[in-house]
MARBATI-98793 format. One record per residue: x, y, z of N, C-alpha, C in turn; chain. Coordinates in pm, whole numbers, padded with zeros to 5 digits. Example, Ala and Ser with C-alpha at 12.3 -4.5 7.8 and 13.67 -1.06 7.14 Angstrom:
+--------+---------+--------+---------+----------+--------+--------+---------+--------+---+
! n_east ! n_north !   n_up ! ca_east ! ca_north !  ca_up ! c_east ! c_north !   c_up ! c !
+--------+---------+--------+---------+----------+--------+--------+---------+--------+---+
!  01319 !  -00569 !  00780 !   01230 !   -00450 !  00780 !  01320 !  -00330 !  00780 ! A !
!  01285 !  -00225 !  00708 !   01367 !   -00106 !  00714 !  01290 !   00003 !  00787 ! A !
+--------+---------+--------+---------+----------+--------+--------+---------+--------+---+
***
This chain:
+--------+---------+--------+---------+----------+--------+--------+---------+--------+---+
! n_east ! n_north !   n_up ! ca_east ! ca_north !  ca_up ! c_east ! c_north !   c_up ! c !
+--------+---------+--------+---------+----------+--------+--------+---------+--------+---+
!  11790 !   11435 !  06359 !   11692 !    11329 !  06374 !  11614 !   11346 !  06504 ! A !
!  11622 !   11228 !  06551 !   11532 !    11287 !  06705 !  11648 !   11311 !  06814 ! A !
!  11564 !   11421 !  06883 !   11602 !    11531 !  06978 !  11665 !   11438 !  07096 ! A !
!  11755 !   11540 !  07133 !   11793 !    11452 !  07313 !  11729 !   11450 !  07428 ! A !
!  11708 !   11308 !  07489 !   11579 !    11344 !  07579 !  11703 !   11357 !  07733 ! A !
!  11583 !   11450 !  07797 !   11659 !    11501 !  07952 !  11605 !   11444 !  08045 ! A !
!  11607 !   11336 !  08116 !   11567 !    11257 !  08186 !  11640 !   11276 !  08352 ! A !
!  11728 !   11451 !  08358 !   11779 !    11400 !  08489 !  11657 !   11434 !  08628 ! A !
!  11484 !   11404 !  08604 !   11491 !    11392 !  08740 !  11436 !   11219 !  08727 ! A !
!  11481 !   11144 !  08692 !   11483 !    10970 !  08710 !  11544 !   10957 !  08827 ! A !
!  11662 !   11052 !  08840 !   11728 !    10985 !  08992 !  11667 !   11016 !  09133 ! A !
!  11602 !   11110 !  09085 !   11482 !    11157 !  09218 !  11408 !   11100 !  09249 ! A !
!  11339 !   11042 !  09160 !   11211 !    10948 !  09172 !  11265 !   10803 !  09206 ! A !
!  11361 !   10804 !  09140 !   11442 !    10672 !  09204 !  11459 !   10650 !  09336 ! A !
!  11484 !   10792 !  09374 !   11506 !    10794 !  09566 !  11430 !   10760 !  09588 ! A !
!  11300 !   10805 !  09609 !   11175 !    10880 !  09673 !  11055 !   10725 !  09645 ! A !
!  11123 !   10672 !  09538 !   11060 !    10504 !  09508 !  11104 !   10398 !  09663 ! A !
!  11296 !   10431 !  09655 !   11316 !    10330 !  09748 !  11256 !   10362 !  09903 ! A !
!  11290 !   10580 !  09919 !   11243 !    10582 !  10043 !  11128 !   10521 !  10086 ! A !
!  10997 !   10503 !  09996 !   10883 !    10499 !  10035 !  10850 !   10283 !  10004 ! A !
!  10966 !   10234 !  10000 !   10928 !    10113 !  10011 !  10922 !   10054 !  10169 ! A !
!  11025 !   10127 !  10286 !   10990 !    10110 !  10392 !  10932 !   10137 !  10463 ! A !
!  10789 !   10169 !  10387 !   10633 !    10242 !  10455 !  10550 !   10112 !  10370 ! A !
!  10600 !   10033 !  10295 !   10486 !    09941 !  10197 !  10413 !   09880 !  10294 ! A !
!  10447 !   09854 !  10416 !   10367 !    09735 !  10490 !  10326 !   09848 !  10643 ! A !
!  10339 !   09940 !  10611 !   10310 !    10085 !  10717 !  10287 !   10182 !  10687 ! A !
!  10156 !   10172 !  10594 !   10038 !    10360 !  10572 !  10066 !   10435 !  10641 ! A !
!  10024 !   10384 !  10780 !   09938 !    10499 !  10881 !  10070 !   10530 !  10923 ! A !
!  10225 !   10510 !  10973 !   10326 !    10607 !  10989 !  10384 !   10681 !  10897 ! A !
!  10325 !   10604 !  10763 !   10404 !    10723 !  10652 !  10281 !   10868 !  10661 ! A !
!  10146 !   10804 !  10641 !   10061 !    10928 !  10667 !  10081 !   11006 !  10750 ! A !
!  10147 !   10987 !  10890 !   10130 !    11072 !  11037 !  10285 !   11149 !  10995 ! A !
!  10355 !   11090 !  10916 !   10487 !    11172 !  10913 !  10478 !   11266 !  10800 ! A !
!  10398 !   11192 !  10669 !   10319 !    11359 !  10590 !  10283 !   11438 !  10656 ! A !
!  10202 !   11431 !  10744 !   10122 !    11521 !  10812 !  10169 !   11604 !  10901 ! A !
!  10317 !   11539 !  10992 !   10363 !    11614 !  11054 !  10446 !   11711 !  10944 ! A !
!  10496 !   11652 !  10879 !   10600 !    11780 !  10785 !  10487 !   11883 !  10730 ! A !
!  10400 !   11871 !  10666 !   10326 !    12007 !  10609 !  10211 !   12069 !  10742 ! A !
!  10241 !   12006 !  10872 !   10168 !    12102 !  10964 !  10339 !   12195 !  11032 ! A !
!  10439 !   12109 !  10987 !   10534 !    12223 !  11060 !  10611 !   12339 !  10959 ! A !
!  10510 !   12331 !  10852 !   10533 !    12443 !  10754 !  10396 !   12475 !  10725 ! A !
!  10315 !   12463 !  10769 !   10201 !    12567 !  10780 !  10083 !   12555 !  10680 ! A !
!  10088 !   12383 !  10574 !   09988 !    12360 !  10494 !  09899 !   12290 !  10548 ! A !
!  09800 !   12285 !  10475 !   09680 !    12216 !  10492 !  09703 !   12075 !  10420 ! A !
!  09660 !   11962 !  10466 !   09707 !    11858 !  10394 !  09509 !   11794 !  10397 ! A !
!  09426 !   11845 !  10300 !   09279 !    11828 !  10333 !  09280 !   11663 !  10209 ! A !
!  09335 !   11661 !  10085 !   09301 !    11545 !  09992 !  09358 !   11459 !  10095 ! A !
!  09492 !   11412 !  10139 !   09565 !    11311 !  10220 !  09433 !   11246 !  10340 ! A !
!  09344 !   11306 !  10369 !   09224 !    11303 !  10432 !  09155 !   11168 !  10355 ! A !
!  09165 !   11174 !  10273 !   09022 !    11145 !  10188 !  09052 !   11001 !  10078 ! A !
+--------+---------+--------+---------+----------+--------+--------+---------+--------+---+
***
């Protein structure tokens, strides 16, 4: 009948939901701490800009 669904990355997004609820009322330090992680690995972060 119908197929088995694989749902294990729910628990990831689950994290990554709660981490980012203690930035809800603070953009601009969650932005400056994006920014620091992909300038200390060497990306360009140009959309996060915009």
């Amino acid at each position: 009948m119908a197929e088995s669904l694989n749902f294990d990355w729910v628990p990831f997004y689950r994290e990554i939901a709660q981490k980012l609820l203690s930035y809800k009322d603070n953009r601009a330090t969650l932005v400056a701490e994006i920014k620091e992680v992909f300038a200390s690995i060497g990306l360009a972060l140009s959309k996060l800009n915009k």
